[in-house]
C-alpha positions in Angstrom: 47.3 -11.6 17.7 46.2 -8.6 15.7 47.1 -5.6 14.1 47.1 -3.6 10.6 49.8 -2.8 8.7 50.2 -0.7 5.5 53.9 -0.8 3.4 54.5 2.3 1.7 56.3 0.4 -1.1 56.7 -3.1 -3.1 60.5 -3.0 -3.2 60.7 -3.2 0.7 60.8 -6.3 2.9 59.1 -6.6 6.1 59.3 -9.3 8.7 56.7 -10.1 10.9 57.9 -12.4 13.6 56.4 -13.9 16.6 58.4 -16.0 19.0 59.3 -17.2 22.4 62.1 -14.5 23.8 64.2 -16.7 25.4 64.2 -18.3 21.9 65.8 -17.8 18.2 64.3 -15.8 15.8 64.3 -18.8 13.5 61.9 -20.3 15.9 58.6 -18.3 15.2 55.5 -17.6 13.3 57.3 -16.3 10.5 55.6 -14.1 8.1 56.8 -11.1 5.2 55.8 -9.1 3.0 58.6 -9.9 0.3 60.2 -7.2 -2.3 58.4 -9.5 -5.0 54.8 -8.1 -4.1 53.9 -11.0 -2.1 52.9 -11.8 1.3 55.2 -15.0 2.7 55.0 -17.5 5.4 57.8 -19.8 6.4 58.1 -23.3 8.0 60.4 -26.0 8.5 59.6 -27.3 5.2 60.9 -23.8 3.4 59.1 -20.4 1.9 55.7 -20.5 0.6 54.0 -17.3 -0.8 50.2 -16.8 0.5 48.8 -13.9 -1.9 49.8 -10.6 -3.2 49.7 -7.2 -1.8 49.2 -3.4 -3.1 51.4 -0.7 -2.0 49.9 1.7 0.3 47.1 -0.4 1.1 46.4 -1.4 4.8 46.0 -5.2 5.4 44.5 -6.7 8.7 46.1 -9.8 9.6 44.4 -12.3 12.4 46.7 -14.9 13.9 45.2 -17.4 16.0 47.9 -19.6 17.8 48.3 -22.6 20.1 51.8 -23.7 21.1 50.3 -27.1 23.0 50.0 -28.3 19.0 52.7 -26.0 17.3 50.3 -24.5 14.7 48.7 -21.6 13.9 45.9 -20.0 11.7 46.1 -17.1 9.5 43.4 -14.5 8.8 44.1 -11.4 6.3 41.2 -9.1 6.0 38.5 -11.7 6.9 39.9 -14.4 4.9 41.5 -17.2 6.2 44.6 -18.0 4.1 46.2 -20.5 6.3 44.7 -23.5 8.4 46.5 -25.0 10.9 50.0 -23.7 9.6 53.5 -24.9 11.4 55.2 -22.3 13.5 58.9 -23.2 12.5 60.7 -24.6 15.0 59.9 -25.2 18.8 58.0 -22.3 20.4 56.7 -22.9 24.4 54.9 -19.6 24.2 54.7 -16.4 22.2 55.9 -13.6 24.3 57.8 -11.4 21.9 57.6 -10.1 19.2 60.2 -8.4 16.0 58.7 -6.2 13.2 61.1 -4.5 10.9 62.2 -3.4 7.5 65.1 -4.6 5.4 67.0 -2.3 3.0 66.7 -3.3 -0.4 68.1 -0.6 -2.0 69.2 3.1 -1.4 66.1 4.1 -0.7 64.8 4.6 3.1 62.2 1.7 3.7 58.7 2.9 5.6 55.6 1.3 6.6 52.9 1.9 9.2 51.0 0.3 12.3 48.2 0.0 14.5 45.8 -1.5 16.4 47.5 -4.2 17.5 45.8 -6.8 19.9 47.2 -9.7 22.1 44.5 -11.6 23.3 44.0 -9.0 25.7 40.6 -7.8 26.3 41.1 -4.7 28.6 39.3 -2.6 26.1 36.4 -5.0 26.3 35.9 -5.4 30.1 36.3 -1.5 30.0 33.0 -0.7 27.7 31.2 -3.1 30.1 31.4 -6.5 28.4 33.4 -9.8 30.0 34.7 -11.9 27.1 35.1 -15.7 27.9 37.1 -17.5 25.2 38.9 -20.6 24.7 41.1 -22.1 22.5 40.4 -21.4 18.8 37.9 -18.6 19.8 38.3 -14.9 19.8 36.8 -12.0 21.1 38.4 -8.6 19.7 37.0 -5.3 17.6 37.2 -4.5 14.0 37.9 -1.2 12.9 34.8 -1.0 10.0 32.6 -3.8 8.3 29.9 -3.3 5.6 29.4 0.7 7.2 30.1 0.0 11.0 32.7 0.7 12.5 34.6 -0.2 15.7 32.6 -3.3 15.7 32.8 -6.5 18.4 33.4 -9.3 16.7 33.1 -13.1 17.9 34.8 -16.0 16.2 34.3 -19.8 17.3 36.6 -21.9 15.5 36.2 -24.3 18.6 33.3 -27.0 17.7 33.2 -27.9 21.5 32.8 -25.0 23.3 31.2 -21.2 23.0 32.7 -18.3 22.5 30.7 -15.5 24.7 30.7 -12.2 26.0 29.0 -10.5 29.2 27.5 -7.2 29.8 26.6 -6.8 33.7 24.1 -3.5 33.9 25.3 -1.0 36.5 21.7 -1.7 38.4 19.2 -4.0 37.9 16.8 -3.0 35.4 12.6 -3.9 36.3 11.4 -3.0 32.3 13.2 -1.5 29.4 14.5 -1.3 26.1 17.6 -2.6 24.5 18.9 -2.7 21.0 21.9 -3.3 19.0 23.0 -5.0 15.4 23.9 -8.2 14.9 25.9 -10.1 11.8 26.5 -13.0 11.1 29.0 -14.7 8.5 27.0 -18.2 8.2 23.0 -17.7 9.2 22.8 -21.9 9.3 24.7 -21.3 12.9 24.0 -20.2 15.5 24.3 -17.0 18.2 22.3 -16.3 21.1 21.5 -13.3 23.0 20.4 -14.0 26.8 18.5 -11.8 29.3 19.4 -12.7 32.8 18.2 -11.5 36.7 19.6 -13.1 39.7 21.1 -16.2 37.7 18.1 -16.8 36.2 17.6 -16.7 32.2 14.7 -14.7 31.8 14.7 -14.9 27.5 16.6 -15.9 24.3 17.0 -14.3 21.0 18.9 -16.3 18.4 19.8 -16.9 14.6 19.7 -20.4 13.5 19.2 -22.6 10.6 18.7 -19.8 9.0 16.2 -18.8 10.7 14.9 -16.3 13.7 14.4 -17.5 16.7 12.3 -16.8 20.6 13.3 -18.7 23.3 10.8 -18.6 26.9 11.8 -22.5 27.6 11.8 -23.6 24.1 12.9 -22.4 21.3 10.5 -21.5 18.8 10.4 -19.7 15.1 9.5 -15.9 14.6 9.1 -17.0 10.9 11.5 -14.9 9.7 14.4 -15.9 7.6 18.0 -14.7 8.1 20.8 -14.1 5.9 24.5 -14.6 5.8 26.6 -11.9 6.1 23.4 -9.3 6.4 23.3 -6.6 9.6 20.4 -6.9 11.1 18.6 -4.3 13.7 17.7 -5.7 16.9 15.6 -4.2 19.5 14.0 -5.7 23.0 11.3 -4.4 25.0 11.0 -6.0 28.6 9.1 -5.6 31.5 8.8 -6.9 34.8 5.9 -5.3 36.2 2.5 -3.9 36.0 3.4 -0.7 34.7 2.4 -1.5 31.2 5.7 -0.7 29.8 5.2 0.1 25.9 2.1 -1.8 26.3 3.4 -4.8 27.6 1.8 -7.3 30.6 3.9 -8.2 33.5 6.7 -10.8 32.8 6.6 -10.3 28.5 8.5 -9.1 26.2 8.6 -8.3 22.2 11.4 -8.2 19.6 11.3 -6.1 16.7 14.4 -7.2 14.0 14.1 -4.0 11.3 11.6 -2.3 12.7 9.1 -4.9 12.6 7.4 -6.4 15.8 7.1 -10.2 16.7 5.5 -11.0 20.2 5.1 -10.1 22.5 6.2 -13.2 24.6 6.2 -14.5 27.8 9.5 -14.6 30.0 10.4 -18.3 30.9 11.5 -17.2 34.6 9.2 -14.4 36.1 12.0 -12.1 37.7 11.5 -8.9 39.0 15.0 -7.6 37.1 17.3 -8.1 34.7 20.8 -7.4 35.5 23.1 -9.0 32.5 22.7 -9.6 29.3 25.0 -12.2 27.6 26.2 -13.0 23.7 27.3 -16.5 23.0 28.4 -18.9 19.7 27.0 -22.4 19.9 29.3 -25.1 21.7 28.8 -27.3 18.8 29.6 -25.3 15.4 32.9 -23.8 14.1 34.6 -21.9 12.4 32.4 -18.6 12.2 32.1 -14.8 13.3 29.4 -12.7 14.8 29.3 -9.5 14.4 27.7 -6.5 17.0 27.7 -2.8 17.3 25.5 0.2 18.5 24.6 -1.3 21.6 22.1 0.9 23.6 20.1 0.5 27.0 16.7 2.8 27.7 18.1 3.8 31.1 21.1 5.3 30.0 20.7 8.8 30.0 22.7 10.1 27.3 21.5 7.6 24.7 17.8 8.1 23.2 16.2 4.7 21.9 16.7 4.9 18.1 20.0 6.6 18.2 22.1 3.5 17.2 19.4 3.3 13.4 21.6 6.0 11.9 25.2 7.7 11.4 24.3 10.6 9.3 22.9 14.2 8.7 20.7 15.5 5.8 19.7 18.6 7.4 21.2 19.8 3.7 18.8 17.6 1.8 16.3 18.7 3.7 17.2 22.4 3.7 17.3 21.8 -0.2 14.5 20.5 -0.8 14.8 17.0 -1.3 13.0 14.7 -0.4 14.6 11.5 1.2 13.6 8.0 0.3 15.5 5.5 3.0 16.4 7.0 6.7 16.5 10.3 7.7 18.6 12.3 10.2 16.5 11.6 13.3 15.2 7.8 14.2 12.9 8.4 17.1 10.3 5.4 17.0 7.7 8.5 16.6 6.8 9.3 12.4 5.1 6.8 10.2 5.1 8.2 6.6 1.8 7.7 4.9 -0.8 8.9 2.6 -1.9 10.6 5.4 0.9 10.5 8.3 -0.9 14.0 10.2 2.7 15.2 10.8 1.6 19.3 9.5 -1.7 19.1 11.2 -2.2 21.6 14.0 -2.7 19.9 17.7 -6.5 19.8 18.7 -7.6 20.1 15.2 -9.4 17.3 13.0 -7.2 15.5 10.4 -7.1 17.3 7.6 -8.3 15.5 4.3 -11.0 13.4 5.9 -14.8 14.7 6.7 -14.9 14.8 10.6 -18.3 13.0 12.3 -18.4 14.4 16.0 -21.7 13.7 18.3 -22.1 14.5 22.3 -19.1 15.0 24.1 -17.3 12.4 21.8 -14.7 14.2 20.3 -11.8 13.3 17.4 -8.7 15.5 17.3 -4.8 15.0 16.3 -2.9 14.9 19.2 0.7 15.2 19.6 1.7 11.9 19.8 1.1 8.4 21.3 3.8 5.3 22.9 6.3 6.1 19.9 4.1 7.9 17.3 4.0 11.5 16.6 0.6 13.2 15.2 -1.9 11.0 15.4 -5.7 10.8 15.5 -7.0 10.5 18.9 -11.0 8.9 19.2 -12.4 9.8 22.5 -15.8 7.8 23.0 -17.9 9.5 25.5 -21.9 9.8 24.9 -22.6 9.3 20.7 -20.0 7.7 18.2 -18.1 9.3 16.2 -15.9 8.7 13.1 -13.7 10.1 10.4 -14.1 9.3 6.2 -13.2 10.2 3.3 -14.0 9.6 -0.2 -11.1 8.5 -3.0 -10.5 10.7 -5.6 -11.5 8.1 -7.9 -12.8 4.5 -7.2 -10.5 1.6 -7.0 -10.7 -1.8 -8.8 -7.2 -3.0 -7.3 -5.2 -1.6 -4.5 -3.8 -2.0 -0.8 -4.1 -0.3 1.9 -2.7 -0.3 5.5 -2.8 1.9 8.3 -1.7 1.9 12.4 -3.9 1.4 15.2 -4.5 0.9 18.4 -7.2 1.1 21.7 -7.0 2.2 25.2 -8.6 -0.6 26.9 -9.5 -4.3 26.2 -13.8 -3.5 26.3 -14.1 -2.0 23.2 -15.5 -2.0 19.7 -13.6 0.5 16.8 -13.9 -0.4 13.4 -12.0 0.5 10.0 -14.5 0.4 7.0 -14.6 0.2 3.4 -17.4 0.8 0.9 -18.4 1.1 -2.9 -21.3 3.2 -3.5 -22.5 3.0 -0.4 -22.0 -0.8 0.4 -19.9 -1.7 2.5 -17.0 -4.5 1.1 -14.8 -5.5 3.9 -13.6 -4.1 7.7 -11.3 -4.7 10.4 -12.2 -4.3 14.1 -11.7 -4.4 17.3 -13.6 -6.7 19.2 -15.1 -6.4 23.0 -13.4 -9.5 24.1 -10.1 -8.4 23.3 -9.7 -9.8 19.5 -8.7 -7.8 16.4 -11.0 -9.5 13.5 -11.8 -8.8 10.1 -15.6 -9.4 8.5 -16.2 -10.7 5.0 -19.1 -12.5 3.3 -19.1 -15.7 5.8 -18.7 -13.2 8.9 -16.3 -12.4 11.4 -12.9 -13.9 12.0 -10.5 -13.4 14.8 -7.0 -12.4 13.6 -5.3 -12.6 17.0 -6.0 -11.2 20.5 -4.9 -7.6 21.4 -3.6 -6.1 24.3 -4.3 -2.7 25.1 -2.2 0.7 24.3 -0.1 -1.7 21.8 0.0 -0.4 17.9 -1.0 -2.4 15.7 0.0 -2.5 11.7 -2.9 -3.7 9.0 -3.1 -3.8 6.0 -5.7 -4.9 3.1 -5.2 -6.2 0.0 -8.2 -5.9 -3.0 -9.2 -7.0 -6.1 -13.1 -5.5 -7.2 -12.9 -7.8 -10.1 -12.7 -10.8 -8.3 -14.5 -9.2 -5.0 -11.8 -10.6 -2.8 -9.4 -9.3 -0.3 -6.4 -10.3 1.9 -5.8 -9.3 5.5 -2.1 -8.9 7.7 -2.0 -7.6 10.7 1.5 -6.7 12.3 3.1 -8.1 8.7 1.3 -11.7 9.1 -1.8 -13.0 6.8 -4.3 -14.0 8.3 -7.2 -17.0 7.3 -5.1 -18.1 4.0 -6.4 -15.2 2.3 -8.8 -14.5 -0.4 -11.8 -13.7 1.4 -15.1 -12.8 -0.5 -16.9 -9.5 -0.1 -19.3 -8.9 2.2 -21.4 -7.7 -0.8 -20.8 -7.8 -4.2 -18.7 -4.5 -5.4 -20.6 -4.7 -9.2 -17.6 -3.3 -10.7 -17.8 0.2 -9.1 -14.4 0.0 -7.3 -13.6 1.0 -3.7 -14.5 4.6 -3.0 -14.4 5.3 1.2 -12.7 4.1 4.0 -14.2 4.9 7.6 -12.9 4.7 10.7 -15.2 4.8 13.4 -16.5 3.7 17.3 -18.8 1.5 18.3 -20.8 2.2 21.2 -18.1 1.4 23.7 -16.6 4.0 26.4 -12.3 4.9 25.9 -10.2 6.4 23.7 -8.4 4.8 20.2 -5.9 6.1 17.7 -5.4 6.1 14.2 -2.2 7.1 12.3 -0.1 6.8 9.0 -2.8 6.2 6.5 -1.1 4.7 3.3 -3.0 4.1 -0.3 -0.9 2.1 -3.1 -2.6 4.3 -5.5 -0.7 7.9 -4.1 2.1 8.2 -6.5 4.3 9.7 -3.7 3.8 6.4 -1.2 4.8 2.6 -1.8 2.8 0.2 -0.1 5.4 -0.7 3.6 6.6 3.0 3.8 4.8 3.5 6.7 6.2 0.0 8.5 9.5 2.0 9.5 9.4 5.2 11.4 11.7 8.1 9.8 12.1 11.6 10.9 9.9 13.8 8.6 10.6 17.3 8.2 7.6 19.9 7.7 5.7 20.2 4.1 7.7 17.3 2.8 6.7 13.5 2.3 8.9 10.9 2.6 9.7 6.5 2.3 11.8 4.4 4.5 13.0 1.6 3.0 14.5 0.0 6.3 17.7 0.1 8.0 21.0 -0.7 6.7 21.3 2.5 4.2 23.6 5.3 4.9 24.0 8.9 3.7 26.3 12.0 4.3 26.6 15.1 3.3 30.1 17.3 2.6 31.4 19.8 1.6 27.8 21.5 -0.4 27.9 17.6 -2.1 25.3 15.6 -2.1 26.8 11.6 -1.2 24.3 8.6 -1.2 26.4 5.8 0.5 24.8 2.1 -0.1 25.8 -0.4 2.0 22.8 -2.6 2.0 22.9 -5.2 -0.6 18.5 -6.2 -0.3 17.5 -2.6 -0.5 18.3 0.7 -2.3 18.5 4.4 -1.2 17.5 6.9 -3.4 15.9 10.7 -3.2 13.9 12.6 -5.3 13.8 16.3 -5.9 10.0 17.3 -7.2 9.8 20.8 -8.6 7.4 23.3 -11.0 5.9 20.8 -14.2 8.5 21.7 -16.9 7.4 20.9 -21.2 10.7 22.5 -22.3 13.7 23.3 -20.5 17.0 22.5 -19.2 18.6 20.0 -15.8 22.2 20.3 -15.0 23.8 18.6 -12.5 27.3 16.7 -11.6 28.0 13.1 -11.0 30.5 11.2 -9.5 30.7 7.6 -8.2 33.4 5.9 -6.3 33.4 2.4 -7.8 32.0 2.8 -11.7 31.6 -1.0 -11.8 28.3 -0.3 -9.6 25.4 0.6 -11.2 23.8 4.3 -10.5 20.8 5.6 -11.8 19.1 9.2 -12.5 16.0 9.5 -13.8 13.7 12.5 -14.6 9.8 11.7 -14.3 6.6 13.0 -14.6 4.9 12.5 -11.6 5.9 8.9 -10.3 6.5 8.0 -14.2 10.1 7.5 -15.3 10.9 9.5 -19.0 14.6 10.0 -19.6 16.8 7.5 -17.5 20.9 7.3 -17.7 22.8 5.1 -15.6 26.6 4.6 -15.3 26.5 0.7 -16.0 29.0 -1.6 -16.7 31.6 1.1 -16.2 30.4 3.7 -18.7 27.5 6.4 -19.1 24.4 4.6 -20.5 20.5 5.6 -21.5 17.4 3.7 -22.2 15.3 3.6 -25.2 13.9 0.2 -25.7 17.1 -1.1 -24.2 20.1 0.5 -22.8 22.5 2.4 -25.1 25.9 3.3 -24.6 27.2 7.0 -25.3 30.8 5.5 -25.8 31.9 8.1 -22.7 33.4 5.8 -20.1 33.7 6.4 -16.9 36.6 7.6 -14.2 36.2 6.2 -10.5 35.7 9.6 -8.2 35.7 12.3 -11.0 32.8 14.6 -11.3 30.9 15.1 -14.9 29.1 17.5 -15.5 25.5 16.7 -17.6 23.2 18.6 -19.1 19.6 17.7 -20.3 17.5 19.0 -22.8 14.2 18.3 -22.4 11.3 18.9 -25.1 7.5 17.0 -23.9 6.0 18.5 -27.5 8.4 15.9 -29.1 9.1 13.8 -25.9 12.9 13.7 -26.9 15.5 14.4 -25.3 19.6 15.7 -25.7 22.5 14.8 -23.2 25.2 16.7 -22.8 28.0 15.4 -21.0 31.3 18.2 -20.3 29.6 20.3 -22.9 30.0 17.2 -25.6 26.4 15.9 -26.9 26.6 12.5 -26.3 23.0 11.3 -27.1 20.2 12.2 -28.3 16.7 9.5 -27.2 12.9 9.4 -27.0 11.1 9.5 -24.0 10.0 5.8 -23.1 6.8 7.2 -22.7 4.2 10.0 -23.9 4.9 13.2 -21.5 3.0 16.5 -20.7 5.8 17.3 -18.6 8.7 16.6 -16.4 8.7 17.7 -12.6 10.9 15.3 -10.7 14.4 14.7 -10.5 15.1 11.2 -9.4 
């Protein structure tokens, strides 16, 4: 059983009791929230008080029963408070229940109610999904969890048998896409998404040992690590035929978890459909919960893969000027931020920024987009090769820098080059038997086989001093690392990157060009797609961030607790002036941060820390102005970059006055 109540007010008492009906009252699961300001249980033994409670605060209780052994668990908002608890008396069956208030005083007593749940899972079976418990499992929803809400939750408190659920597609399904979130409260057990067709298990997805895994037969590690209590984006491409469904063979599938790609994989049973998908605990661990939400399935028409990434809108921001740094509005699998991401180029035209090398009929132009990614650069081979370069605004001794790719057929030879006055250093290709390799001073070295109209993600890593360099492709490093030039650089730095053909018919694409030297991109922004709006740049730091907008307010809402979300707003270079704004936060034990900068450089930064306002200079400093949970302030800044001081102003009071932490010709970014 489960529900949520809220009392209105300590001095009240109010019984919860759940009993057989052909019973006494006194024989029940007998709980109260007493006029003392606690939360009460009873048993034959007597009254024993389990915690204490605010008023006007709702409480979500879990009661998981079984009459066969005459005891009962207890969960209040997530927490277990009782383990194997007496119901009082001799209950058969629960079939009835009594909920009511008891006068204390003159005063009318009030509480509230809902959601209440009896082990009956009508409003499962009628979204689609089949829940098969037993005893000491559940399968039920929970209202909100860590910024998702009306979530399915799973919880196995068995240690012998699963806990599962069953999603039965309306027709059978030959390719596709699905995706969802998954949580789970302890990462060292285990859950297990199936794909089925006909009976048959087609593939596994699971979390174990805190760890990621693939199943086709086996069960085998993606590599990746998983956390407790973390949501996690999940998303499936499958297909079950030669129609080379986002790039895939026949009978293969990949999983991305974040945005990131691992496979693809081969099916274990080569079925022509898929007609059921189905979520289970593990037979042999206990007392645990999964979590899910924001299912979504390729062939439904009124869902758009991608629309389950994201639950907000900063068409504001946008329309303001901002410039967002974690997810935007629209998640449509189609724009990679980068250095160069091609979003504001025409259609047809070269890429702007690089020098464009066309021969013959062979022709280079940006295209609208390409399997999931908008504006890219399309290579069409023909007669003569062709290529795109460009040359660094200034060499570079140390840096990174990563890119998409991909090619329209398996015969083929495209390369990605790098040079230092005019030698070339290191280059990525792809090979005419179907392998992406990398060249350094020992030769060529296969990375890992590609398949055709797939994107892949590389990346380098250099050093000039050392004349080394790493290589990942798709996230992964590749030969251990540390590869030696292909000639030495001689200290002049890496000044040009190429990307060019080789001499082979077909057509291959470039897109989302990232350098760790632009101030305005962080090496992996270009790993997760976001929705970029015209003449603006912008960073995704991954799933799991939230934002909103009300009311003309500006609300950044973090529920992620690996990542951050922050935005910047860059205007006209400033050497004297003034920044107002107001700030608010709803939990002042949390810290928040706003910085001014020059360029990517942080000057002036305050912080509400440790529950007050605070600035750095050489370490932080507290203004003695503490701060109120969800009441605005408004700041001012003087700002002075002949003196590189500056003066805060909080409600009109100065509050401090600091040095820059570093020299400044001038400020131009709020952040």
């Amino acid at each position: 059983i489960e529900y949520w109540i809220r009392p209105v007010q300590i001095d009240d008492v109010i019984w919860m009791l759940f009993n057989d009906k052909d019973g006494t009252f006194t024989d029940s699961i007998y709980l109260w929230f007493g006029s003392d300001g606690n939360i009460w249980y009873s048993d034959d033994t007597g009254d024993t008080a389990i915690q204490a409670y605010t008023a006007n605060t709702w409480y979500h209780f879990n009661i998981f029963f079984d009459c066969s052994t005459g005891t009962y668990d207890l969960w209040i908002d997530g927490f277990q408070k009782l383990d194997d608890a007496d119901i009082r008396g001799n209950v058969d069956a629960i079939d009835y229940l009594w909920i009511n208030s008891v006068i204390q005083g003159s005063w009318t007593p009030e509480f509230y109610l809902d959601d209440f749940g009896y082990s009956s899972y009508e409003w499962l079976i009628n979204t689609g999904f089949s829940p098969i418990t037993v005893m000491y499992t559940y399968a039920g929803i929970v209202e909100e969890l860590e910024g998702h809400k009306t979530v399915l939750e799973l919880y196995d408190n068995n240690g012998n048998y699963p806990v599962s659920t069953n999603y039965t597609f309306s027709e059978t399904q030959s390719f596709g896409t699905i995706e969802h979130w998954v949580r789970i409260s302890d990462a060292n057990k285990q859950w297990d998404l199936s794909l089925f067709g006909g009976g048959e298990k087609i593939f596994g997805f699971e979390i174990d040992d805190n760890v990621f895994w693939y199943w086709d037969g086996y069960s085998e590690s993606t590599g990746l690590s998983a956390t407790s209590n973390r949501w996690y984006h999940i998303r499936y491409d499958f297909e079950s035929t030669n129609g080379n469904y986002k790039g895939l063979t026949q009978y293969s599938w990949v999983v991305y978890i974040d945005g990131i790609k691992y496979g693809p994989y081969d099916f274990y049973s080569n079925q022509s459909f898929a007609d059921k998908i189905s979520l289970q605990s593990n037979s042999s661990d206990s007392n645990y919960f999964i979590y899910f939400d924001g299912f979504g399935f390729s062939w439904d028409p009124d869902y758009s893969l991608g629309d389950n990434i994201f639950d907000f809108d900063v068409q504001s921001l946008i329309q303001a000027g901002f410039i967002l740094f974690g997810p935007a509005s629209e998640y449509d699998y189609n724009n990679y931020p980068g250095t160069f991401s091609f979003i504001n180029d025409t259609v047809g035209s070269n890429p702007a920024g690089f020098i464009t090398n066309e021969a013959g009929t062979s022709t280079i132009d940006v295209i609208e987009s390409s399997d999931e990614h908008e504006k890219v650069v399309k290579f069409h081979y023909q007669d003569a090769n062709i290529n795109i370069e460009q040359n660094f605004a200034s060499p570079q001794m140390v840096g990174s820098i990563e890119w998409w790719s991909k090619s329209g057929q398996m015969a083929t030879k495209f390369h990605m080059r790098f040079f230092s006055a005019g030698i070339e250093l290191f280059n990525v290709f792809y090979g005419n038997y179907g392998e992406i390799k990398w060249t350094d001073s020992l030769g060529m070295h296969v990375a890992k086989p590609y398949a055709p109209n797939v994107w892949y993600h590389s990346r380098i890593d250099f050093d000039s001093y050392t004349d080394t360099f790493d290589f990942y492709l798709d996230g992964m490093l590749y030969g251990g690392g540390g590869y030696s030039y292909m000639n030495p650089d001689d200290g002049n730095g890496v000044d040009k990157g190429k990307w060019t053909t080789n001499g082979f018919f077909g057509d291959y694409y470039v897109d989302a060009i990232g350098y760790s030297w632009d101030p305005n991109y962080n090496i992996g922004d270009n790993i997760i797609p976001i929705y970029v709006p015209s003449n603006t740049v912008s960073s995704g730091y991954g799933p799991n961030l939230y934002v909103s907008t009300e009311s003309s307010v500006l609300e950044l809402s973090d529920n992620n607790y690996y990542d951050f979300i922050n935005i910047r707003d860059p205007f006209s270079d400033m050497t004297t002036g003034v920044v107002e704004f107001l700030w608010a936060t709803n939990d002042k034990s949390k810290f928040s941060v706003v910085n001014l900068n020059q360029d990517n450089s942080t000057m002036v930064s305050l912080m509400i820390r440790y529950g007050e306002f605070q600035y750095f200079e050489g370490i932080w400093k507290s203004t003695g102005i503490n701060v109120s949970d969800n009441q605005f302030y408004t700041h001012k800044i003087l700002i002075d970059c002949v003196t590189d001081n500056f003066i805060w102003y909080i409600d009109e009071f100065a509050v401090a006055s600091g040095s820059f932490k570093s020299n400044a010709d001038y400020i131009n970014e709020l952040y």
